[in-house]
N, C-alpha and C positions, 0 to 999 in steps of 0.2 A: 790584763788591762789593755794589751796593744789591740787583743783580736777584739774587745767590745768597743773600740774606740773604730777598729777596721769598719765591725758591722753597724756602727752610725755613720761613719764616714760615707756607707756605700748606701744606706737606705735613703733615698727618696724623699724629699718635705710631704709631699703630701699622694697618698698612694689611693689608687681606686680597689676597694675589695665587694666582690660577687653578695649580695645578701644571700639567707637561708631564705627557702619559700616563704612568702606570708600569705596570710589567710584569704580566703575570697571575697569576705566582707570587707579588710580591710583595702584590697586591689579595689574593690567597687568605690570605695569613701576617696579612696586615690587617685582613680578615674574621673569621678563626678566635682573632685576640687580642683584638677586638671581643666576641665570645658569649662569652668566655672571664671578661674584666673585666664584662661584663653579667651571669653567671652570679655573680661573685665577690662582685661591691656589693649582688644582689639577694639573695643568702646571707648577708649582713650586716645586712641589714635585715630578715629575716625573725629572724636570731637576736634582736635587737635587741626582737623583738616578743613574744620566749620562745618560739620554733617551731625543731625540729630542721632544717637547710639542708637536710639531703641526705632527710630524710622529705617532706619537701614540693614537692620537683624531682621524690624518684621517685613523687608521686602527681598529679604535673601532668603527668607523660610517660604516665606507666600510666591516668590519669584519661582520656585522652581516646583510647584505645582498649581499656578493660578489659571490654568487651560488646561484642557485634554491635551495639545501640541503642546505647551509647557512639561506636562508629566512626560510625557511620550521620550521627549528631549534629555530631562534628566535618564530617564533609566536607559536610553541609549549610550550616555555618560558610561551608565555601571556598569554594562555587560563586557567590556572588555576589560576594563578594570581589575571585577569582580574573578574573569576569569584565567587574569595574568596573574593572580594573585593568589588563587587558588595552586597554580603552577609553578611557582615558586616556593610554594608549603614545606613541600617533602626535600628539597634540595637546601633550602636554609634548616629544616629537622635533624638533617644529617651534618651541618655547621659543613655544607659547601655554598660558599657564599655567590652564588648565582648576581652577576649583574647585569647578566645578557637577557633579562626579559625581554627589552625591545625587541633586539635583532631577532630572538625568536619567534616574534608576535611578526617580523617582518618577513622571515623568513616562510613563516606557516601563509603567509597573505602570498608571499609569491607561487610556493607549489599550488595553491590551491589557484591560483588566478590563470597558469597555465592550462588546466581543466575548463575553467569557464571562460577563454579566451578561442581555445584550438577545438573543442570536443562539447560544441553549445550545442549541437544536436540530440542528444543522447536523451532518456529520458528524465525529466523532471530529480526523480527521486537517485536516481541510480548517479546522474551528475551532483548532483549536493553529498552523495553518500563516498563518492570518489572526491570531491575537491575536501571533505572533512578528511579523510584518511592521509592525502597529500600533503593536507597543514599540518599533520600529527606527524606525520616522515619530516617535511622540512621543519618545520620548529625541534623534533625530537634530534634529528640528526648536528643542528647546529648548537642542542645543547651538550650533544656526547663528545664534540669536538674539544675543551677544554677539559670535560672529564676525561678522554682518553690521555691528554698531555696530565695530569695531575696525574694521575696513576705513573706511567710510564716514566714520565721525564721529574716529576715533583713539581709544576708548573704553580706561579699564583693565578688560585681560579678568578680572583676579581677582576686583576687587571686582561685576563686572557678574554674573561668575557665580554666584561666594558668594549674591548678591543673589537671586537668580533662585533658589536652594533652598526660601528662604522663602515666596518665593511661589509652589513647587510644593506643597508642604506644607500649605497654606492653602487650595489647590484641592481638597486630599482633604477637609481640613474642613468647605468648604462643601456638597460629595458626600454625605458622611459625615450630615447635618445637612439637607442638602436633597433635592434631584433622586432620588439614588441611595440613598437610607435606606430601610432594610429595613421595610416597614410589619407585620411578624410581629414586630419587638423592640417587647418593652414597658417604654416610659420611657425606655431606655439606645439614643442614636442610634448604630447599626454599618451596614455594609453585607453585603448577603446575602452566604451562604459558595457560591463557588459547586458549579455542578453537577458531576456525578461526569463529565461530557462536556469540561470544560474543563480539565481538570485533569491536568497532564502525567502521563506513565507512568513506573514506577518500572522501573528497570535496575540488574540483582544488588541489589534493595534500598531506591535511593537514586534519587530523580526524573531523570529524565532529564538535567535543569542540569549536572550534572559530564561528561556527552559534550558536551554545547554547549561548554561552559569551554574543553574540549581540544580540542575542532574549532577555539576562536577561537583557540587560543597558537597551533596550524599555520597558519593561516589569517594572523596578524599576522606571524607568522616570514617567511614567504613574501611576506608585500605589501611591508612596510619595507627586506625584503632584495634582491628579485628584482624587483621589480615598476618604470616608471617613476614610480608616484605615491610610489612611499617615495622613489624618490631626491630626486625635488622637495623633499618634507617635509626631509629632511637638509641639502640646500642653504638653504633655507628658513630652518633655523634657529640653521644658521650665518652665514649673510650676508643679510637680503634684498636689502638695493644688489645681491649678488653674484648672486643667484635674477633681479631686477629686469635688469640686463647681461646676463646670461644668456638673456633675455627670457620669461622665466618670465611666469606669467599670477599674481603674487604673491596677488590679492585669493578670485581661484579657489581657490586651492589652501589659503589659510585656511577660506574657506568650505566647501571640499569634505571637509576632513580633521578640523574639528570636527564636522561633520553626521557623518562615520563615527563618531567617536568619541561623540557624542553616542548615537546610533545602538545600538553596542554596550552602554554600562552603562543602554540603556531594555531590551534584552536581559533583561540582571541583576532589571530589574525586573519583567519579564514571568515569568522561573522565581522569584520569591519569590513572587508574588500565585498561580501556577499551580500551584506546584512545593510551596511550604511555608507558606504562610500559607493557603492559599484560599479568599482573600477581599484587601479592598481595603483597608488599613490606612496609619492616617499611620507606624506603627513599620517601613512594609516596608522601607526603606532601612537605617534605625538604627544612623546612622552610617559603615556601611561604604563610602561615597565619602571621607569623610575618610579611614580608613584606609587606603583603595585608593590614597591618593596614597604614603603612606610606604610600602607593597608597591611601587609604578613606580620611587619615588626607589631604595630598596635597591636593588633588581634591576637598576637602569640600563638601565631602559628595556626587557632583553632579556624576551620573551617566556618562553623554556625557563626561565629564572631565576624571573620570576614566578609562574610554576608553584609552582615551590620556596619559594618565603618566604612565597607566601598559604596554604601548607598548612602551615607553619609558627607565623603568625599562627593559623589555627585549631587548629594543637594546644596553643597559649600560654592563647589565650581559651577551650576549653573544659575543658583542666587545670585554668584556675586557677577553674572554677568548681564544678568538681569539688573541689577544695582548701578553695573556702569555706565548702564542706558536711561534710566530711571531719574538717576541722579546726576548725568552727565562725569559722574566720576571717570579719571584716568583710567585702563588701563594698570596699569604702574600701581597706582594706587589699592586697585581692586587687588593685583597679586601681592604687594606686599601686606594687606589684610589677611590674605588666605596664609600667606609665611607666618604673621605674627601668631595666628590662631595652633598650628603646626609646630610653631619652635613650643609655645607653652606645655602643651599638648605631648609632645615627644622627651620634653626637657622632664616631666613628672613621671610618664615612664620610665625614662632612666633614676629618675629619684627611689622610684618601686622597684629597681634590679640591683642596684649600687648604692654602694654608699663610700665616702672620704675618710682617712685613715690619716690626723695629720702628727710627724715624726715628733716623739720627744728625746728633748731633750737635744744637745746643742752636736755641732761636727766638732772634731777634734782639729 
């Protein structure tokens, strides 16, 4: 009687337990009543605000393709997005929770900005093919720094990487401010924009970054699916004891699959300093590693799906900026729409992973 009265004592009121897989059809009916009640609360709250629901959905749909420069803008949106997200795949696959997408996306924009600041003579192709390999070192290299401490020391890889944004971000400041300050600005410290030689090419339009993007979804499709370094990462991050039995080379394969991932969203930063910014700025990132995490989480990891929700996200973000102008809305206003949409949206995913377990019966 003591020990059953111990193990109510010690359980929990209300406990979260992992469901079993459910079915695809069902995820789909799951997903589609998700956008649905997301659609529903964010139409409430905009009436709420005095704004017609369905005048403001159809000018955040039509807002972000209502022009050629309209279109152009959103998928400018996604290519970084698409491809910090993509870069994060295999490192959240392996349950190392990577939060350092920014600073990697910052860090890949700085190696590569060095190439098209010092070495703008070289030719065309040869310098775009050097500043992409540079953002693959600096992003790779800033993601292997946290997995080297995990391995070694048992570090938490969240807080190391979080960590580690801010102090890519501060790197551009001091750039920005020393070494690399544009000695042609006057009073206001920026760094040069650069040369017309560095600066990727545009395809139907739009920089080159959105071929990269879809080269990388084929490219992660085929590594995590076919390849043996995706199987490791799977086993990996279901069991390491079972990766470790298996005699996996467990500390390897942390190390080698956050350097890719690392690797990739320095990519992302290489087409925003080349591709759309050109030049070196603290705003190249601007957030979109945060976002790129709840793009990987939606998507579940799958590549073709990421695809799908990061151009999504860009048609959300440049509707509703369109909306703000449109409709004189805030601001404030417009992002806390984009949140309401997000919390519904995120909150029914976790309804399809989990589910609440609550304690019977009373404590002793």
């Amino acid at each position: 009687m003591t020990n059953t009265n111990n193990k109510i004592k010690h359980e929990p009121l209300i406990r979260v337990v992992k469901k079993a897989e459910i079915s695809f059809g069902k995820t789909l009916v799951l997903s589609l009543l998700a956008l649905l009640s997301a659609i529903i609360a964010g139409g409430i709250f905009i009436a709420a605000i005095g704004h017609n629901p369905f005048s403001i959905y159809a000018t955040i749909v039509k807002g972000a393709f209502r022009s050629s420069i309209a279109t152009k803008a959103t998928i400018k949106i996604a290519i970084p997005l698409l491809i910090a997200s993509i870069g994060l795949t295999p490192a959240f696959q392996m349950k190392f929770w990577n939060i350092g997408a920014e600073g990697q996306i910052i860090m890949g924009g700085i190696f590569a900005s060095y190439f098209a600041l010092f070495f703008d003579n070289l030719p065309h192709g040869l310098l775009l093919l050097l500043m992409f390999v540079a953002a693959c070192v600096g992003g790779g290299l800033w993601g292997l720094i946290p997995a080297y401490f995990k391995t070694k020391f048992g570090t938490n890889e969240t807080l190391f990487t979080l960590m580690l944004n801010y102090i890519a971000l501060y790197i551009i400041k001091f750039l920005t401010e020393g070494p690399w300050r544009d000695p042609s600005s006057s009073g206001f410290p920026k760094i040069a924009s650069f040369a017309q030689n560095a600066r990727l090419d545009n395809i139907f339009g739009v920089h080159a970054g959105w071929l990269i993007g879809l080269l990388l979804v084929v490219f992660m499709f085929l590594y995590l699916k076919f390849s043996k370094h995706g199987y490791e990462i799977s086993v990996v991050g279901e069991s390491i004891n079972t990766a470790r039995y298996a005699g996996m080379n467990v500390k390897k394969i942390i190390m080698r699959t956050m350097f890719i991932s690392g690797a990739i969203c320095g990519i992302a930063g290489m087409a925003q300093v080349s591709g759309a910014a050109y030049t070196l700025e603290s705003g190249i990132a601007g957030g979109v590693g945060f976002t790129a995490i709840t793009v990987a989480w939606l998507a579940k990891l799958n590549p073709s799906i990421i695809l799908v929700v990061a151009i999504l996200f860009s048609i959300l973000e440049k509707g509703c900026s369109v909306m703000q102008s449109t409709f004189g809305i805030s601001s404030w206003a417009s992002g806390l729409l984009q949140g309401i949409i997000l919390f519904f949206i995120l909150g029914f995913d976790f309804f399809t992973r989990y589910r609440f377990i609550v304690r019977k019966g009373r404590q002793a």
